[in-house]
Backbone as a ProteinNet text record, in pm:
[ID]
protein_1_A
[PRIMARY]
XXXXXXXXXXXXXXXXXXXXXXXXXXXXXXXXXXXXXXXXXXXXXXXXXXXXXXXXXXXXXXXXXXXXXXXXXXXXXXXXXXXXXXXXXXXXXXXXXXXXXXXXXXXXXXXXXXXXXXXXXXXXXXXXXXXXXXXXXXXXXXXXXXXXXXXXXXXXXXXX
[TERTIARY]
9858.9	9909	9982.3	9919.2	9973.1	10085.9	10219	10319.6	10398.4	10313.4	10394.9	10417.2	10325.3	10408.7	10370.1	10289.9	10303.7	10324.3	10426.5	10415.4	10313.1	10196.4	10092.8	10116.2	10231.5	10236.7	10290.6	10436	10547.9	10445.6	10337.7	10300.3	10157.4	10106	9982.7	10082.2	10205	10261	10316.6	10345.9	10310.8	10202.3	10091.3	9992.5	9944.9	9995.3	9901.1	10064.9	10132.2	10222.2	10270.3	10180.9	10161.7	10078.9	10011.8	9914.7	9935.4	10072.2	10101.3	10118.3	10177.6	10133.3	10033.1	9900.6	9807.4	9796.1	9663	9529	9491	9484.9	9406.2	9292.4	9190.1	9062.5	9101.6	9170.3	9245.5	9301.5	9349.1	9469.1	9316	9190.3	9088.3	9030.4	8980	8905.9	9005.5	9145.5	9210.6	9143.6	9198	9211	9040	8977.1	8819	8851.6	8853.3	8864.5	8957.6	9021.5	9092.4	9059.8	8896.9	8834.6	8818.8	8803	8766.6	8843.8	8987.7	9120.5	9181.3	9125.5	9185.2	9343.3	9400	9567.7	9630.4	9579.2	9640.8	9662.1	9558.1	9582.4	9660.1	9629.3	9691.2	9854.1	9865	10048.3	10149.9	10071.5	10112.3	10271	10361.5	10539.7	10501.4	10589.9	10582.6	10726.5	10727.2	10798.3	10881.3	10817.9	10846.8	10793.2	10873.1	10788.6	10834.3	10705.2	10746.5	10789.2	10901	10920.4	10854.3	10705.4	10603.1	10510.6	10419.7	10285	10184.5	10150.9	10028.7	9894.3	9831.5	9701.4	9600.3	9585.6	9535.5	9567.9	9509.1	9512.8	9470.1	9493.6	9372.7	9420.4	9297.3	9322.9	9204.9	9209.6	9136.4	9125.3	9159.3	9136.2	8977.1	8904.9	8776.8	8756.9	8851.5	8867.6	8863.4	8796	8796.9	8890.8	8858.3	8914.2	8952.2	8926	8967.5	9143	9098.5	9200.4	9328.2	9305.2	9418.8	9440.5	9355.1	9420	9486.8	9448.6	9500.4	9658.4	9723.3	9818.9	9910.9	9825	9911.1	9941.6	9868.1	9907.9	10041.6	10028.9	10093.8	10253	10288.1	10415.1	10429.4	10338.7	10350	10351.1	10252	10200.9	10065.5	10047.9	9947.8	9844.2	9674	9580.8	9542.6	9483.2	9413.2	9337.9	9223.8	9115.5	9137.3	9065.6	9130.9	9036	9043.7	8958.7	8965.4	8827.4	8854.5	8798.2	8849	8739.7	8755.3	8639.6	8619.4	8628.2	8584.9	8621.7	8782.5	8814.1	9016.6	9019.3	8938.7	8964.5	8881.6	8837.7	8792	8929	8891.5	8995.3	9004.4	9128.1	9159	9083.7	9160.4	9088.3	8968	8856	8723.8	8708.6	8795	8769.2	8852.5	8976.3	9043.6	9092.9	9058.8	9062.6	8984	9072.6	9032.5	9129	9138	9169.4	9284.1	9362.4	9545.7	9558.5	9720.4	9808.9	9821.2	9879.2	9940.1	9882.7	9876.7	9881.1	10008.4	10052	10153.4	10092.9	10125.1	10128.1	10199.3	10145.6	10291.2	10227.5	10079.7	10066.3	10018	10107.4	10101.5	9970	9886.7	9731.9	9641.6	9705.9	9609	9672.3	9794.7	9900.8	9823.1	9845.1	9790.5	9647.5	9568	9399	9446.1	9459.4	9486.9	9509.7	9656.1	9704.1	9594.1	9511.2	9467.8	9317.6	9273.5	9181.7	9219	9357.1	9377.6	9434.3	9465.7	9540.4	9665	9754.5	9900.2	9925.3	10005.8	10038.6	10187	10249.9	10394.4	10387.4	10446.1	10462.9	10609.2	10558.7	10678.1	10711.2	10883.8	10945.4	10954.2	10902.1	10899.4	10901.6	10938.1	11000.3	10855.2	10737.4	10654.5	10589.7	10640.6	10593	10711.1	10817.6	10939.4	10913.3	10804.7	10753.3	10685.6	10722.7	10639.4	10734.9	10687.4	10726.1	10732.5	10887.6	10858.7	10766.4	10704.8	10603.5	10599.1	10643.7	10653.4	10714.3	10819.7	10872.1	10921.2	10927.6	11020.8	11042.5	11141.5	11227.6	11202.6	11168.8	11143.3	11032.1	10986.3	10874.6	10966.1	11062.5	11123.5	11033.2	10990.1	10938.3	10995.8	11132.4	11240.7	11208.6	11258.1	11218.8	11062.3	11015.9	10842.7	10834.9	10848.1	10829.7	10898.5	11005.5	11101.3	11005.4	10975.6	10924.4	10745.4	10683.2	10558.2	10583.9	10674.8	10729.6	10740.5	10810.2	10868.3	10731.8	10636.1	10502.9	10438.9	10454.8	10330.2	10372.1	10587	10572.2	10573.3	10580.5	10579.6	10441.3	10378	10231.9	10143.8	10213.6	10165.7	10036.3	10069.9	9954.5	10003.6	10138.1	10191.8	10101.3
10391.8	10526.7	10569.1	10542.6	10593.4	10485.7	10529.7	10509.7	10356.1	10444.4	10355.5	10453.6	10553.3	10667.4	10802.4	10825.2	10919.5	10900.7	11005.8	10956	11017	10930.2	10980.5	10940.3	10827.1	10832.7	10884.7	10962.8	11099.2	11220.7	11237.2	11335.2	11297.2	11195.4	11166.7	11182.6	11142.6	11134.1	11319.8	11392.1	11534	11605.8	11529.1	11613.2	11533.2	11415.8	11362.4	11283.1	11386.9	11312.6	11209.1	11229.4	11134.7	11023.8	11029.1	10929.8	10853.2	10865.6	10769.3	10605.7	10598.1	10448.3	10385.6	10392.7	10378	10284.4	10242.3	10101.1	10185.5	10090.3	10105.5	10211.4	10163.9	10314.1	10365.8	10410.5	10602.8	10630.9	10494.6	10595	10655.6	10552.1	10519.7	10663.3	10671.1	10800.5	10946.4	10905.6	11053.4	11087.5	10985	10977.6	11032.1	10999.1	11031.5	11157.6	11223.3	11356.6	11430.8	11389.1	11439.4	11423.7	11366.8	11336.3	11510.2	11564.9	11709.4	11839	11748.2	11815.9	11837.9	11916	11939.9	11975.7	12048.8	12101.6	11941.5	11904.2	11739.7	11659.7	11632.7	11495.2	11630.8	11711	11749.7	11770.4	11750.6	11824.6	11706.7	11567.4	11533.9	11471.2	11474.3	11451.2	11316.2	11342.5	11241.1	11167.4	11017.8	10907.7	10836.8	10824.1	10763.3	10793.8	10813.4	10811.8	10744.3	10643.7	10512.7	10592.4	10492.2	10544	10469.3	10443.8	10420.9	10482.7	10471.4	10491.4	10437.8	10422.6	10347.6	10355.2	10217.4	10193	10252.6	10227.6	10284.1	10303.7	10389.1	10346.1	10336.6	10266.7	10189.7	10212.6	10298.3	10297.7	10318.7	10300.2	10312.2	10424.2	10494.3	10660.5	10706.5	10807.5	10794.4	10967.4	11039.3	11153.1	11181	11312.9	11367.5	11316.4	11249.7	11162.2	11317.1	11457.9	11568.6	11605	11572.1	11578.8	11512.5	11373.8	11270.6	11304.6	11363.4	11398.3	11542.6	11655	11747.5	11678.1	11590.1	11563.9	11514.4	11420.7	11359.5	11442.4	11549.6	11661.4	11730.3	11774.6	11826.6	11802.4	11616.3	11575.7	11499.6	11611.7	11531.7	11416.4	11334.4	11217.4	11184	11100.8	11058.3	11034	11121.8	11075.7	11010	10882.1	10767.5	10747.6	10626.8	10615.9	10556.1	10606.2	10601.4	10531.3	10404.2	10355.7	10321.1	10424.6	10317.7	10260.6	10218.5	10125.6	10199.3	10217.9	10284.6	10226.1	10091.4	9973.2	9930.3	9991.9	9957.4	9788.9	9693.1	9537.8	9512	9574.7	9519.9	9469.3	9399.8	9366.6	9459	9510.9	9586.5	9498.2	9422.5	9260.2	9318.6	9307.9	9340.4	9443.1	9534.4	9673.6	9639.8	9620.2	9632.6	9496.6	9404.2	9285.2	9279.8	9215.2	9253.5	9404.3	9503	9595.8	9652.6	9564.2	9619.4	9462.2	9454	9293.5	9271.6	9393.2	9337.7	9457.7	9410.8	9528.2	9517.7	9669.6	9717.6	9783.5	9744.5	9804.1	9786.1	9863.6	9897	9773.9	9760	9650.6	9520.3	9410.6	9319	9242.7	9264.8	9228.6	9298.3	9351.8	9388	9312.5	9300.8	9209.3	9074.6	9003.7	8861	8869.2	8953.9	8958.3	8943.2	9000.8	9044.4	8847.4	8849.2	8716.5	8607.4	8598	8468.4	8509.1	8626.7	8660.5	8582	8590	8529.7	8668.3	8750.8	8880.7	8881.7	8884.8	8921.2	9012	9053	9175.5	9159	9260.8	9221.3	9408.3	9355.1	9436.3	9519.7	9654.6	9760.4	9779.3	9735.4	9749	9860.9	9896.1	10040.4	10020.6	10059.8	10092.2	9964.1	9990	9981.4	9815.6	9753	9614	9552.7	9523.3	9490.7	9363.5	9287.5	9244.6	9064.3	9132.1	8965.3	8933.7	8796.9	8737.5	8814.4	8801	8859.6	8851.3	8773.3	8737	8756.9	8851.3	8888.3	9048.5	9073.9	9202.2	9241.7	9361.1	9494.5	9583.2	9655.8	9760.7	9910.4	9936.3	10079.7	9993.4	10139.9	10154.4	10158.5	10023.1	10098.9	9942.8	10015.3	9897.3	9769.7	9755.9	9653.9	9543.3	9596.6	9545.9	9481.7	9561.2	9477.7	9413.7	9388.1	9315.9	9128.4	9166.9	9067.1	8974.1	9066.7	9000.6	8950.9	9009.2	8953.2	8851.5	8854.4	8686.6	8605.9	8637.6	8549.2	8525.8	8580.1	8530.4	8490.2	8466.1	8448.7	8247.2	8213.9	8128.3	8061.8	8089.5	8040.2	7977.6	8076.1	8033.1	7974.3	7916.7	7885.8	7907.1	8073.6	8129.1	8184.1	8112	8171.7	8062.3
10798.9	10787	10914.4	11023.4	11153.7	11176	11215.1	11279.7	11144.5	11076.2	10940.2	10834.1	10823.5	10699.5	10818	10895.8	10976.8	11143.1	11214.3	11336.5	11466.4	11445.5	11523.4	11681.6	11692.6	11821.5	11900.4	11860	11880.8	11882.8	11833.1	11809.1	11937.1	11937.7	12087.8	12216	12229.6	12337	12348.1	12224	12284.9	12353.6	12325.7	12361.5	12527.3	12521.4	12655.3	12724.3	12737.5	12790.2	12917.3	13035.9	13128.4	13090.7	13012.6	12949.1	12846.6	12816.3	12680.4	12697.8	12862.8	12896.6	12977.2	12950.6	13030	12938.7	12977.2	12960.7	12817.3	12754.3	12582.2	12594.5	12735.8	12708.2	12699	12789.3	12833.9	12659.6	12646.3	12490	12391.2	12407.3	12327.1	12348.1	12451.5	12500	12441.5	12435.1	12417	12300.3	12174.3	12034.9	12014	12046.2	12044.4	12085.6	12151.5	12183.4	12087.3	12013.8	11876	11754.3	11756.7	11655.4	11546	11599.4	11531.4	11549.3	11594.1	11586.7	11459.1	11365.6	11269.1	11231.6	11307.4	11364.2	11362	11467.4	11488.6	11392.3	11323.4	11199.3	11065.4	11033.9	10903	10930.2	11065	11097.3	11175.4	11134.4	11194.3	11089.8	11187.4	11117.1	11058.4	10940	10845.2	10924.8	10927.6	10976.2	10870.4	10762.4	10625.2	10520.6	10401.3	10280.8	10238.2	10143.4	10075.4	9909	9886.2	9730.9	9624	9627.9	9570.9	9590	9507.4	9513.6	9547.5	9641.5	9758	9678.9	9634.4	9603.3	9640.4	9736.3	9891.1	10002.4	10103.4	10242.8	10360.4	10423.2	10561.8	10664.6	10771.1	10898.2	10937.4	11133.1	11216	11291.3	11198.4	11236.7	11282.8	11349.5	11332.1	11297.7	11244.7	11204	11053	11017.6	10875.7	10765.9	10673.4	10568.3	10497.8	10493.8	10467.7	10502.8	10620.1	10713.3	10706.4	10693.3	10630	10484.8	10411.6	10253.3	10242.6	10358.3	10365.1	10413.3	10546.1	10561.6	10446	10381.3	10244.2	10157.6	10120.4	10069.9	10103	10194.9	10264.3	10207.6	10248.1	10214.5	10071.3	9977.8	9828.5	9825.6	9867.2	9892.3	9798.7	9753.4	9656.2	9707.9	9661.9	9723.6	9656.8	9748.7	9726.9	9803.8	9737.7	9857.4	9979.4	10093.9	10212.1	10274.6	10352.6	10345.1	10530.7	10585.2	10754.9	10801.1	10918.9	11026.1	11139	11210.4	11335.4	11408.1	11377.9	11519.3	11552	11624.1	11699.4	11668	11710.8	11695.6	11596.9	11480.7	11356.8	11254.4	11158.2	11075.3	10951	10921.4	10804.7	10712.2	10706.5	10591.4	10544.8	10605.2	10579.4	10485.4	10526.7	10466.1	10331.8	10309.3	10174.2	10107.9	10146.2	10069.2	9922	9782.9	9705.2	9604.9	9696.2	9652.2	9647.4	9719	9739.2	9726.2	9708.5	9727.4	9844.7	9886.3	10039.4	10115.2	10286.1	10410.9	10482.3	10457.6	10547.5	10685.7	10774.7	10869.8	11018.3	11102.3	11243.8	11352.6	11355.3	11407	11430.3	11495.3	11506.5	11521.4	11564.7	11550.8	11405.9	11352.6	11238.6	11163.5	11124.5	10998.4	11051.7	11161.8	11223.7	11122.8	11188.4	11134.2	10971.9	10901	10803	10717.5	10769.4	10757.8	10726.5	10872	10923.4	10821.9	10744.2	10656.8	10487.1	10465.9	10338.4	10269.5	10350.9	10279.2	10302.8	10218.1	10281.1	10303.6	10439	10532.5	10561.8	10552.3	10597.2	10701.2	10830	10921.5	10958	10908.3	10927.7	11076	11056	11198.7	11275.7	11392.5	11464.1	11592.2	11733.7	11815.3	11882.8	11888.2	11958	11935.9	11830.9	11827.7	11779.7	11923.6	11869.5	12005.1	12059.1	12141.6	12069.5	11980.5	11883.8	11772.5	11773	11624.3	11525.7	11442.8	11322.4	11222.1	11184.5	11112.7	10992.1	10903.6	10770.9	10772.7	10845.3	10902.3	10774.2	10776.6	10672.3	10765.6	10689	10768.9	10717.3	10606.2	10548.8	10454.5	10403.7	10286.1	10123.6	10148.3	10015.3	9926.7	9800.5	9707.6	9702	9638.9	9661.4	9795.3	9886.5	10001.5	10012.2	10041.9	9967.7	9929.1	9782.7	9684.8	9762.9	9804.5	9855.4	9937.2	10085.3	10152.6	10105.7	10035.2	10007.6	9887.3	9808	9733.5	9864.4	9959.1	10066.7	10113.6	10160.6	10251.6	10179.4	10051.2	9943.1	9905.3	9890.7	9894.1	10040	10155.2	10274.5	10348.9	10246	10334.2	10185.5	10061.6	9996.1	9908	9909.2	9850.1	9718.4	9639.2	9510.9	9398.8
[MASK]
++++++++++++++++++++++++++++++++++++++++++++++++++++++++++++++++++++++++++++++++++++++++++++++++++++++++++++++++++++++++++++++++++++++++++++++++++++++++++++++++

């Protein structure tokens, strides 16, 4: 969800602006302190809307699942079950394998996890993980596109 259909990181770097390039705690410790920021997660600017309808969706948010359905609301967005992990280096995998085809998401260590789980993940291109291998890259949330590249990872890694 974050920095793939909403931009939570345009919107963390408003609020902690000397602090947007520090060491992972510091970002860790902010986001914890925005746990019961209600204002924050329901407003946060939408980045993309996919022109589908999302199964589900997965993040490592550790804030009110209220909160993320009030935002989806918000931009006539489809609620679905929302499914998180509180642990930052846990694997999406764990959580929604089984229950979606593919994981979209912004980063490069969760698509990898994801991957190296037996889930296909194809990773939406954004400013901040333009540092690695493409790996199974897309460029927007448009279905078409999707569809393309998860045929493409599905026969590449011989899981058709």
């Amino acid at each position: 969800m974050d920095d793939t259909i909403f931009d939570f990181w345009g919107a963390y770097k408003t609020l902690f602006p000397r602090e947007s390039d520090l060491v992972e705690h510091v970002i860790t410790r902010n986001v914890v302190s925005l746990r019961y920021n209600k204002e924050f997660w329901e407003n946060l600017p939408l980045l993309e809307k996919p022109n589908f309808e999302p199964h589900i969706y997965a993040t490592k948010r550790i804030n009110s699942k209220t909160y993320t359905r009030n935002c989806l609301a918000k931009y006539n967005l489809p609620i679905r079950p929302i499914y998180q992990m509180y642990y930052q280096h846990g694997n999406k995998a764990d959580l929604i394998k089984g229950k979606c085809d593919v994981l979209i998401d912004d980063s490069i260590s969760n698509v990898t996890m994801a991957i190296n789980s037996g889930l296909p993940a194809l990773l939406i291109d954004r400013p901040h993980n333009q540092n690695g291998d493409p790996l199974f890259r897309i460029y927007s949330l448009d279905i078409d596109e999707i569809r393309f590249a998860y045929e493409l990872e599905l026969a590449t890694l011989g899981w058709n």
